[in-house]
C-alpha angles and dihedrals in degrees: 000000000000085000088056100046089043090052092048086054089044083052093052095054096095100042080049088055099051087054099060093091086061103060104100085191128043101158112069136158122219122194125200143158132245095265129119087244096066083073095115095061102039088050093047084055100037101045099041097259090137096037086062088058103049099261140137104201119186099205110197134191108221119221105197095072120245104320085056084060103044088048098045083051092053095041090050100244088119123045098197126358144188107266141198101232093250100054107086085037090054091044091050097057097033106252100114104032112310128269139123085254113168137193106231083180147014107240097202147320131244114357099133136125142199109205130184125189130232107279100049093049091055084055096048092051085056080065097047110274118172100196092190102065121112115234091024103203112201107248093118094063079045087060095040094047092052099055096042091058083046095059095035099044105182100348090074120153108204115222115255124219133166130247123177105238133352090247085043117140070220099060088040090050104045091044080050093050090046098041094059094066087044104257110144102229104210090041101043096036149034112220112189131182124246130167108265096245098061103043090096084059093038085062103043087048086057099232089125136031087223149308158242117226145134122265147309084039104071092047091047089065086037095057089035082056082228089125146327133245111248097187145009121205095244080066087056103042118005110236101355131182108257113155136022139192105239140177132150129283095241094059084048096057095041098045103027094149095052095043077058092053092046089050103048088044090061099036080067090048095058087045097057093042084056094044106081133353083229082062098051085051084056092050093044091060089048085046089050092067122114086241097055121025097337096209139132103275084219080063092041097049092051090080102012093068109049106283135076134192108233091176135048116254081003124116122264105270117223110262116150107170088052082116125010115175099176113000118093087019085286079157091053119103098222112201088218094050082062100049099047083069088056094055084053087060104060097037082057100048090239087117115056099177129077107240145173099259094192093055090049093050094044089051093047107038116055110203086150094070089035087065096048089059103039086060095057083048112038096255109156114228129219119239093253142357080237128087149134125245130209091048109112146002090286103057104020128149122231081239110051085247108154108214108205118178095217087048092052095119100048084045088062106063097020085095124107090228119030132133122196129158097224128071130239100236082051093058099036091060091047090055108061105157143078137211140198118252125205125191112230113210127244104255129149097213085166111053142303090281119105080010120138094213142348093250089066084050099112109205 
């Protein structure tokens, strides 16, 4: 398979040549954070992916967490940067800051963690916990917060715990996680934001109970047996959006040709890191470096090759889709992965005005140019932007919760607790459409890495 992918690229060389002319602009800047998931871009630069299609990128680890890089993108510093998933949806519709910003690919899917420290997992065994249950649902923090506002009366102190940004697939997933059980997440708790890098400090220092971040920041407390990781988030929601490639509207219709170049040099990024587990090693050691992640590669390879350590002194656990960069379109930017973040934000009252939520996607998400790009490169495409969530063994939900695009709106307020600022009836009237959804099928066209099992390996 990797032959066959690096051959492919080889192939491509010439086309890619003849294209060069056509680049308006060769000299970009990319932004990203010190997280396992900037490894597209890392490996398009590394391993000579922009240089094929006439580009200089200047590729830059930002240093002030994830609003430094949404506001270096609107201003125009960055060209292009890693993304969470909700960020150009939030800009767009002026939540966080205010910009046109749009997401030309998906990065990734899964690759989260919700880590506790010590302390607070010796209270919740007193409730019950099994730590070693897969999927670990949160009753027995229910239980422990309970009994904690019990013996305390008014004079509760909610639990703290860290989250990386407010539009986060991390503040979404860890509200989710802790819902289910029903905690109400803004009474029983207090969730701050903190720049990835410094949440295992966060917690040792003992500003916050835990945390849910990207790698290599949950394994990091795990190794140090300062805690375990009681859930990832594809525990929570099997092969979930979690990053995106994003830049502004503006950048996309006035290089056109160049936003095409950008996205098949990290398509084939994401290729090559699918391809092989020896290739994600490979990828761990260039992460490793002070300019990119700066962590330990024996960190880095606990979730990057197929495994990941839940527990603290216990063995890696298998868990092969933990990050999956190609396989299953985990490249492509599904309408109906967007729009599942706007729905979070008004279940979760961050939204107070009824919108269209499907002009906003299609204005945010761009599987049209994704499509374009993946044909010049080899990148299978999935039969429609549009599907549902929750419907088979794949995309399921922890709770059994269907997500249907069509549906949103019901979705939103179908959970116990939920609390938006708009009504139902409000954001109904103001959806008045309906798509068709098609179910891709669970196939590994790249390589056995970020693969569930040998039999979806297409050969």
């Amino acid at each position: 398979m990797l032959k066959r992918v690096v051959g492919f690229g080889l192939g491509l060389s010439l086309v890619a040549t003849s294209l060069l002319a056509e680049v308006e602009k060769k000299e970009l800047t990319i932004g990203f954070i010190a997280l396992t998931d900037c490894a597209p871009i890392v490996i398009a630069e590394e391993k000579g992916f922009f240089d094929k299609y006439g580009l200089d990128v200047h590729v830059v680890k930002e240093g002030g967490g994830w609003p430094g890089i949404q506001q270096k993108v609107i201003n125009g510093e960055y060209d292009f940067s890693h993304a969470l998933a909700g960020m150009p949806i939030a800009a767009t519709l002026g939540i966080n800051g205010e910009a046109n910003l749009q997401a030309v690919l998906s990065l990734d899917f899964n690759g989260n963690g919700i880590t506790f420290g010590n302390n607070i997992i010796k209270e919740m065994k007193k409730y019950g916990m099994d730590e070693k249950k897969r999927p670990l649902g949160s009753e027995s923090l229910k239980k422990y917060i309970d009994a904690k506002k019990a013996k305390e009366g008014d004079k509760y102190q909610p639990l703290a715990f860290g989250m990386v940004h407010p539009v986060s697939t991390h503040n979404y997933e860890l509200r989710y996680w802790m819902a289910s059980s029903g905690i109400e997440p803004d009474r029983d708790t207090t969730i701050k934001p903190f720049p990835p890098p410094t949440m295992p400090s966060n917690l040792i220092a003992g500003n916050i109970e835990g945390y849910c971040v990207g790698e290599p920041w949950n394994e990091r407390i795990v190794l140090e047996k300062k805690g375990s990781t009681l859930v990832t988030n594809y525990d929570i929601w099997n092969n979930n959006p979690k990053k995106v490639l994003q830049t502004r509207a503006d950048f996309v219709e006035k290089y056109p040709e160049t936003t095409k170049a950008v996205m098949k040099a990290i398509i084939e990024a994401q290729m090559w890191l699918d391809a092989s587990w020896e290739n994600r090693k490979e990828a761990a050691q260039i992460l490793s470096k002070p300019n990119y992640v700066k962590a330990p590669v024996k960190v880095l390879e606990k979730s990057m090759t197929g495994t990941f350590q839940y527990l603290k002194g216990q063995d890696s656990e298998p868990n092969p889709e933990f990050n999956v960069f190609a396989n299953y379109y985990a490249a492509y930017p599904f309408y109906s992965h967007g729009m599942w973040f706007i729905t979070q934000m008004y279940r979760w009252g961050q939204l107070d005005k009824p919108v269209n939520m499907k002009e906003v996607i299609e204005k945010t998400y761009r599987p049209d140019l994704f499509e374009a790009a993946a044909k010049e490169v080899g990148y299978k495409l999935p039969p429609s932007p549009w599907k549902k969530d929750g419907v088979d063994e794949h995309n399921k939900f922890m709770d059994g919760k269907v997500y249907d695009p069509n549906k949103a709106v019901e979705y939103i307020y179908s959970f116990d607790v939920t609390s938006p600022k708009v009504s139902k009836e409000e954001l109904l009237k103001a959806n008045q459409w309906s798509v068709e959804t098609k179910q891709p099928e669970y196939n590994c066209f790249y390589g056995p890495a970020g693969c569930a099992d040998p039999k979806y390996i297409v050969k």
